[in-house]
N, C-alpha and C positions, 0 to 999 in steps of 0.2 A: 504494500500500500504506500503511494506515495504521501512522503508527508509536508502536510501545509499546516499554518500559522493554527487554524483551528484543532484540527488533530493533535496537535503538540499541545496546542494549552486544554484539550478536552484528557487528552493522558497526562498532564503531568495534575491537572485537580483530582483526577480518580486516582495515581498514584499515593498524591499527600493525604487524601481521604480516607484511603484504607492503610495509613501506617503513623497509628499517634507520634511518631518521631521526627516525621515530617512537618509535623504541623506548624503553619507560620512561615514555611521555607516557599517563596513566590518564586517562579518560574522566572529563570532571567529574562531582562531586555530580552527583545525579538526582534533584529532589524532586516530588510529586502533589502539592502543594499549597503556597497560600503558606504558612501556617503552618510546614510542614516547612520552606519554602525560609528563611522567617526564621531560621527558628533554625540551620539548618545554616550561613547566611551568618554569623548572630554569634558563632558560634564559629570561622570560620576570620576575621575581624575580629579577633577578640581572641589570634589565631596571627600576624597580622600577615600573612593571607593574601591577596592581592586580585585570585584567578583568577576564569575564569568559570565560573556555576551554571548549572543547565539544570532550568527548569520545564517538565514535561508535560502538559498536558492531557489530558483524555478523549477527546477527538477526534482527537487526533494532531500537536494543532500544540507544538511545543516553543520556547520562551521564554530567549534568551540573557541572562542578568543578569549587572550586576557590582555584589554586593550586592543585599540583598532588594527595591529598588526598580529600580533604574537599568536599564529593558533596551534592550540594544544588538540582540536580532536576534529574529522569529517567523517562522517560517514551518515548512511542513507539507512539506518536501523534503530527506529523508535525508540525499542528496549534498551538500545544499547546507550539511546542517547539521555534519555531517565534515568539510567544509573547512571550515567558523568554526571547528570545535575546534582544529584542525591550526591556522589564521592567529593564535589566542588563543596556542597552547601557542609556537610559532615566536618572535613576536613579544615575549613575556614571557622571551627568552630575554636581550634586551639589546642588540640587534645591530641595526644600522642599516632602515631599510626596505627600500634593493638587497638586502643581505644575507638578508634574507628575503624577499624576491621570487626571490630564486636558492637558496633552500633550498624555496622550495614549488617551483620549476622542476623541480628533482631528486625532487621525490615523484610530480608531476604537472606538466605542463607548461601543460595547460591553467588549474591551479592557480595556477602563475607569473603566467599572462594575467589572470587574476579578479582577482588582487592587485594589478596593476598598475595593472589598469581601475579597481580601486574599487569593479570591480559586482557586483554577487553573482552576476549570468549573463555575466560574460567579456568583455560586449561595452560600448560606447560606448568605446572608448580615446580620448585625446586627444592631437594633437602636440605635440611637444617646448615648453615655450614659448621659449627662445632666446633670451632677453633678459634686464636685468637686474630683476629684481623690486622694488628700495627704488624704481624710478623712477617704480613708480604708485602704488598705495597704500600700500604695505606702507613707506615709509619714513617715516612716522610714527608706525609702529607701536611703536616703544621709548620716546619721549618720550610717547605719551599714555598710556603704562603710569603715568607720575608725572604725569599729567593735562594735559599742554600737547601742542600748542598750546593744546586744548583739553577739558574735561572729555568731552563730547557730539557723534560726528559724529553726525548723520542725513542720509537721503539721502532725494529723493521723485521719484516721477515719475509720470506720467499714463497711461502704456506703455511697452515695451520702445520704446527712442529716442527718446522724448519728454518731456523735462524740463518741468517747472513753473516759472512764474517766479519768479524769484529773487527779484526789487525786491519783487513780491506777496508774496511769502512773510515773508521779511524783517518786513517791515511789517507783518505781520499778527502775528508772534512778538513784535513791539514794538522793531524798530530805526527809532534817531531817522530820521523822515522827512524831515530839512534833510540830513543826512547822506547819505541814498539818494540822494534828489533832483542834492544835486552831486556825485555818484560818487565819496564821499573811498573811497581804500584805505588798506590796513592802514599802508603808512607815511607817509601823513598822521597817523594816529593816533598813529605812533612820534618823529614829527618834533617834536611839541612838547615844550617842554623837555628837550631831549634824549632823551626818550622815559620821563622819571621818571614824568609824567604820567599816560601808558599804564600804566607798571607800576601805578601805584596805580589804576586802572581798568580793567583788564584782565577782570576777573571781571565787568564789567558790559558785553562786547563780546560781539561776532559777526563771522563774517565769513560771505562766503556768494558760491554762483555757480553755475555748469554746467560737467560736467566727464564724458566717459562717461557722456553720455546722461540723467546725470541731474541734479538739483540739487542744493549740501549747505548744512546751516546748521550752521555749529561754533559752541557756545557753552558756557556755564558754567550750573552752575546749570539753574534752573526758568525759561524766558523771562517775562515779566510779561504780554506779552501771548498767552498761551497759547492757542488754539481761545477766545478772547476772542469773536470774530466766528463763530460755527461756519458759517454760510450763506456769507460772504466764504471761509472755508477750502475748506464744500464746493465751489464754485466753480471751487477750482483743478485739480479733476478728479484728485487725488491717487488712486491704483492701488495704488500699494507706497509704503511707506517700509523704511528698513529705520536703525536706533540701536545705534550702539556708544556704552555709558555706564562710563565708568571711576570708581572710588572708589578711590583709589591706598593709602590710609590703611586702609581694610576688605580689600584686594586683589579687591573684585568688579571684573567684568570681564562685563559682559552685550551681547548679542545680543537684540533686537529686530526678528520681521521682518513685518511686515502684508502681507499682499496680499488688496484687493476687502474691506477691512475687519472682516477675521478673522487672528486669530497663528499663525503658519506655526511649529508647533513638535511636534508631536505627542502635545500635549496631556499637555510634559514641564511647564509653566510656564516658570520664569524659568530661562536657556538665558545658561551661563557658562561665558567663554571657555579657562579652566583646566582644564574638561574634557578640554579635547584633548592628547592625549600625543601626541609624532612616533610613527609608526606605526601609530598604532591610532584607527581610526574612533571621532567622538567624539560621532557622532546616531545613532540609530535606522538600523537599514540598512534599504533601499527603500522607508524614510519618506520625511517631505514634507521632510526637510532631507536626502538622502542628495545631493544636487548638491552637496552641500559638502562629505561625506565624499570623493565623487571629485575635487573639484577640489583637495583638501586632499594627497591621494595622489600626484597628480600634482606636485604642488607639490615632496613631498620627493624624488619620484625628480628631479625635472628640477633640484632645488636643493639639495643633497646640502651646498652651503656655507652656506646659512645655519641656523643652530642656533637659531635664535630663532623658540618656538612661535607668538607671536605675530606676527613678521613673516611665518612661514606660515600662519597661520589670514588675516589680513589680505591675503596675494597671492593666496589662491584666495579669497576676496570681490571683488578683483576678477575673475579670469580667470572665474565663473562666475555675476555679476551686473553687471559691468563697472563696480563703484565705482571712480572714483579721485579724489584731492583734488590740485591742481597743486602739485609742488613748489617749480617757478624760480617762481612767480607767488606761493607762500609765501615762500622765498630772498630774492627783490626788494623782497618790499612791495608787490606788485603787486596782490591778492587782493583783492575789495571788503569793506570794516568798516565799520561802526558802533557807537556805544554805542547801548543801551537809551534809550529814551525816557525824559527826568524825568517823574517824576507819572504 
């Protein structure tokens, strides 16, 4: 059935009607166009309102925004779109993600399940993860907020399981090749002069390796030898990358994800990581980046203790692309470095 203005606000009254927990929760603005959706967003902007809008098409598909650009859901399925209004109205309530997984339970149970999953259709759930999160990626996540280790993770690989070489890579971004060569690590670097050295060069290092299948190069800055060589680059059979870039001073926070050399983003541009509020999906739902909204979900029911968005957004980077950068092999000194090449 296609849906129009009427059908929508005749199911979303029968929805609140038949579920005391709804009650009081009004069906968002309804606009036919952008136009109308602009303007009706910059007036509840300037209310200090930042619910969600719902644009209808001609054809029936309706358009979740938050604000006249930003949209978070489309699709052309009634049900599917009374429960985004129901998980938007829920969650804007303030109350943890359980707690609103246990308030769509009590409306619908299958609701509970959607929520939990991530998915829009209930299904792909994930197990528990059981472990402690800061021990793979996610424990660098508060120090690269103010740029260290490093300003720049990126990560590359050839195929799921198949990392790139490290030394090639390296060397190709422009780490001294006397350095590769004798495998100094990071605390080679820190060893000299007590490591005052380092400090004053630090900005002109990298470290780099295989870790989770894939490779990373952490560095500062623009490398000097940037795609310098593109034929030596192509070579390395690179598939995906995927760049976390902090400006700790601007508070950007970006997402970078390539694969088969196009950006995996849905065609939002640049994809910053402050979008993500606990609770609430922070891409396009059953877009090209919705792996992340579930792995993200998962992340706060399974990790109810860390509070920290970014060490959540960073433990579902791994658990749903398997990033991780070694900690003890950070810890030790263990890690391989280099500085940039002179000249």
């Amino acid at each position: 059935m296609k849906i129009t203005e009427g059908t929508l606000t005749e199911a979303w009254q029968r929805t609140v009607s038949e579920h005391a927990l709804l009650h009081g929760v009004g069906l968002p603005p309804v606009a036919l166009s952008e136009d109308e959706l602009e303007a009706c967003a910059e007036r509840a902007e300037e209310a200090g309102d930042g619910s969600l809008f719902l644009l209808l098409d001609e054809d029936g598909t309706v358009h979740g925004r938050h604000g006249p650009y930003l949209e978070v859901f489309a699709t052309r399925d009634l049900e599917q779109v009374l429960y985004l209004i129901a998980e938007d109205a829920i969650g804007r309530d303030g109350g943890s993600p359980e707690e609103t997984a246990v308030t769509l339970d009590r409306i619908d149970p299958a609701w509970g399940r959607r929520f939990r999953s991530g998915c829009l259709n209930g299904t792909g759930t994930v197990e528990e993860c059981g472990r402690d999160p800061l021990e793979g990626l996610a424990w660098m996540a508060k120090s690269w907020r103010e740029q260290a280790p490093y300003t720049t993770l990126s990560f590359f690989r050839a195929a799921p399981g198949q990392p790139v070489d490290a030394e090639r890579l390296a060397l190709l971004y422009g780490a001294d090749p006397v350095q590769v060569a004798a495998g100094t690590r990071l605390k080679d670097l820190q060893a000299v002069d007590n490591g005052r050295a380092h400090w004053d060069r630090q900005w002109k290092s990298c470290c780099f390796g295989q870790a989770g299948g894939w490779t990373f190069l952490l560095h500062h800055d623009t490398p000097p030898g940037s795609f310098a060589d593109k034929e030596a680059y192509a070579a390395l059979g690179i598939k995906e990358s995927v760049w976390l870039t902090a400006t700790s001073a601007k508070a950007i926070y970006t997402l970078d994800y390539l694969r088969d050399g196009r950006q995996v983003d849905d065609d939002w541009g640049m994809l910053e990581l402050i979008w993500y509020e606990r609770g609430r999906a922070p891409y396009l739902r059953g877009g090209e980046l919705d792996f992340l909204n579930r792995a993200l979900r998962r992340a706060e029911l399974d990790h109810p203790e860390v509070t920290s968005t970014f060490e959540l957004y960073f433990h579902a980077l791994e658990a749903s692309l398997g990033l991780r950068v070694p900690r003890r092999d950070f810890a030790e000194g263990e890690v391989r470095a280099a500085y940039w090449a002179e000249g």
